[in-house]
C-alpha positions as CSV (number, residue, x, y, z in Angstrom):
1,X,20.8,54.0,218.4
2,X,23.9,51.8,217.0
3,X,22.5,48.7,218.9
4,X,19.6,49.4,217.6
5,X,21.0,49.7,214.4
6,X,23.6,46.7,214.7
7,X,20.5,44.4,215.9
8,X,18.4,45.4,212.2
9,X,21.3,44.6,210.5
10,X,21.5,41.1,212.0
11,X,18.3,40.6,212.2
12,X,17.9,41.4,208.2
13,X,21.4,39.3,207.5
14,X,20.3,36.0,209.5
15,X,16.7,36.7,207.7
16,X,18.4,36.8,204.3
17,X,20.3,33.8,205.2
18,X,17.0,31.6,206.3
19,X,15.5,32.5,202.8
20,X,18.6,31.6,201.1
21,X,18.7,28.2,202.8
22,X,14.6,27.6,202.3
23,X,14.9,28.1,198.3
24,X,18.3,26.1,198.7
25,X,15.9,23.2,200.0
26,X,13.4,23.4,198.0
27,X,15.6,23.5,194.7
28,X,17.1,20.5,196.2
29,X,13.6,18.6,197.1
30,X,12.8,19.5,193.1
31,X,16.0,17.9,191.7
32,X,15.3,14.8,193.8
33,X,11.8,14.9,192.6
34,X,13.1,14.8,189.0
35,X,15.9,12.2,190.2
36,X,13.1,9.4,191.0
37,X,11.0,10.5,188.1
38,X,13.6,9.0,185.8
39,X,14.1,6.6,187.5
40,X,11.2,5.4,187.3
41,X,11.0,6.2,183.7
42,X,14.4,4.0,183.5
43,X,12.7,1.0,185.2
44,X,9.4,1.2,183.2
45,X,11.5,1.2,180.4
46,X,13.7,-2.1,181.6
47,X,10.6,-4.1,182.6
48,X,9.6,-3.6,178.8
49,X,12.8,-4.4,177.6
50,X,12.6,-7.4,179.7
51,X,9.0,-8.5,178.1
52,X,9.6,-7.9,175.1
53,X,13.2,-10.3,175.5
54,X,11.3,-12.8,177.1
55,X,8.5,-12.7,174.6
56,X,11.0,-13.3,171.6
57,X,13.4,-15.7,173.4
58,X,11.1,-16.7,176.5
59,X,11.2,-20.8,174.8
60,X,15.1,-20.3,173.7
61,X,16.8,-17.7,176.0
62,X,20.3,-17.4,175.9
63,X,22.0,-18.9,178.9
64,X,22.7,-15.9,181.0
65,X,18.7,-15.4,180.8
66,X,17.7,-19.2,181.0
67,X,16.8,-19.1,185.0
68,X,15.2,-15.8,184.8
69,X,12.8,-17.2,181.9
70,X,12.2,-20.6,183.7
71,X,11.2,-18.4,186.6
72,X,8.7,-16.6,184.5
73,X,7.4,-19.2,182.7
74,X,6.5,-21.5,186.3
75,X,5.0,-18.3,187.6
76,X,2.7,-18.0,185.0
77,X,2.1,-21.7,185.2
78,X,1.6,-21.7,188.6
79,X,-1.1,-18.4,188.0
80,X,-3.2,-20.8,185.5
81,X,-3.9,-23.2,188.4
82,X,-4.4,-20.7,190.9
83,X,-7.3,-19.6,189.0
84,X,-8.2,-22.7,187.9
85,X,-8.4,-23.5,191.5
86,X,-10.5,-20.2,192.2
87,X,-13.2,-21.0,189.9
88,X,-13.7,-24.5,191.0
89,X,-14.3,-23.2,194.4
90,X,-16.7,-20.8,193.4
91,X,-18.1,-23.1,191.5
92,X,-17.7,-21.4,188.3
């Protein structure tokens, strides 16, 4: 009977200990779920940031900017004549 006895008890420790480590896991999987969501929360809000800078200063940025702006302004550029260059195809 003490084996029997000894082997419950193990079996209800190691049991315990399984369940203990499955809700430490999935605590865990939450925090990083709520690690990414504001992240993303932070880069949504630095794209904007960045918008509304280049919409104010876009023509005159300061000099740390100036590349980043240029870059922005000849990708838009270069959208105009992409589209340009889709409707004369289509013929529209």
């Amino acid at each position: 009977m003490e084996f029997l006895d000894k082997l419950g008890e193990t079996i209800s420790t190691k049991g315990k200990e399984v369940t203990d480590k499955a809700k430490d896991l999935a605590e865990v999987a939450n925090l990083k779920s709520q690690i990414h969501t504001c992240e993303e929360l932070i880069k949504k809000r630095y794209i904007e940031i960045g918008k509304v800078y280049y919409e104010k200063h876009g023509s005159t940025p300061e000099e740390e900017y100036a590349d980043a702006c240029r870059d922005i302004t000849n990708a838009q550029n270069s959208i105009v004549d992409i589209e340009a260059r889709i409707k004369d195809i289509k013929g529209v």
